[in-house]
N, C-alpha and C positions, 0 to 999 in steps of 0.2 A: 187587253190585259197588260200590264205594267210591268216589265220583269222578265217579261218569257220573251223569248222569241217566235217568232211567225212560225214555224213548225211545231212547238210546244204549244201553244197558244189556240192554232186550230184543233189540237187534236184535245185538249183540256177542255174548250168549248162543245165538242164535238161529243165526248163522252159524258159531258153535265147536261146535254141537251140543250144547249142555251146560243142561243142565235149571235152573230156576232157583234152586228150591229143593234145588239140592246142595249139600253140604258141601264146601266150599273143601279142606279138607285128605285127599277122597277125591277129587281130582284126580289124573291122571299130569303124568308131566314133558312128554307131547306132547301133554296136551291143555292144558296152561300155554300152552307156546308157540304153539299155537294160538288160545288166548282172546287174548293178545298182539296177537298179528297182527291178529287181525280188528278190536281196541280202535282200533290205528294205521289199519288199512286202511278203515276207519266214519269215522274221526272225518278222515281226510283227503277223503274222499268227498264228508261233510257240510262240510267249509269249502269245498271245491267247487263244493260246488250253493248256497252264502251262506247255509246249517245250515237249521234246518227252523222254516218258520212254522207248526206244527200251528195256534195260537192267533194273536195278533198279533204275533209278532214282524219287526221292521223294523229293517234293517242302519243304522249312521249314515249313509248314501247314502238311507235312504226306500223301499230294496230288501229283497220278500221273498224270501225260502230258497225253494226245491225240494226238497232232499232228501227232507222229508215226502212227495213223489213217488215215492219208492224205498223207503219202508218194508214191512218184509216180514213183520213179526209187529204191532208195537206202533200198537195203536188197530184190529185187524183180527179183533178177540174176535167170532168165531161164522163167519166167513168161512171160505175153505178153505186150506190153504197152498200155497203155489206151487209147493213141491218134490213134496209126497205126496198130497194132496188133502182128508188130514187136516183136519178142523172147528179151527180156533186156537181156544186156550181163555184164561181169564185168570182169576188167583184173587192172592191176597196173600203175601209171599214180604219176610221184615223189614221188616212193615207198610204196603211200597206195594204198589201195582198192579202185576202184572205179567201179558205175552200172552206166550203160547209154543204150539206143536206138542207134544202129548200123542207123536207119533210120531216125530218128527224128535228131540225132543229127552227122551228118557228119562233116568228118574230114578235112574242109577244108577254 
């Protein structure tokens, strides 16, 4: 996805149910609207909790993020996932990294 970065990105996928390496244009029109929603409803969340300090990141305040709190696939490769219990996996997908549920989010 175009725009996000690889921690918004897995976890916008992750919550639309949509695999990562699928083809954009074998989407439907509800599962658009879905990937939508969750893009707004992530990235509202994440300015919420002051976005995610996975690394160093520090707000102009000297304040770190939480959101990295609430992540549900990305950085959680070999763990189980919270919905199914499925092992998260992570492999490469338009040359980054990327985590997702082999079960939650099939490829098709």
């Amino acid at each position: 996805m175009a725009g996000l970065g690889n921690i918004y990105a897995d976890e916008v996928l992750y919550k639309a149910k949509i695999h990562p390496e699928r083809k954009a244009k074998t989407l439907t029109e509800k599962e658009i609207g879905k990937l939508c929603h969750e893009m707004v409803q992530t990235l509202e969340d994440s300015i919420s909790a002051g976005g995610s300090s996975v690394n160093t990141y520090m707000d102009s305040m000297g304040l770190s993020g939480s959101y990295q709190e609430r992540l549900q696939v990305y950085g959680r490769n070999g763990e189980a996932c919270i919905d199914c219990g499925t092992i998260l996996e992570k492999t490469k997908a338009a040359g980054r990294g990327t985590h997702f549920c082999p079960t939650c989010q099939k490829n098709s």
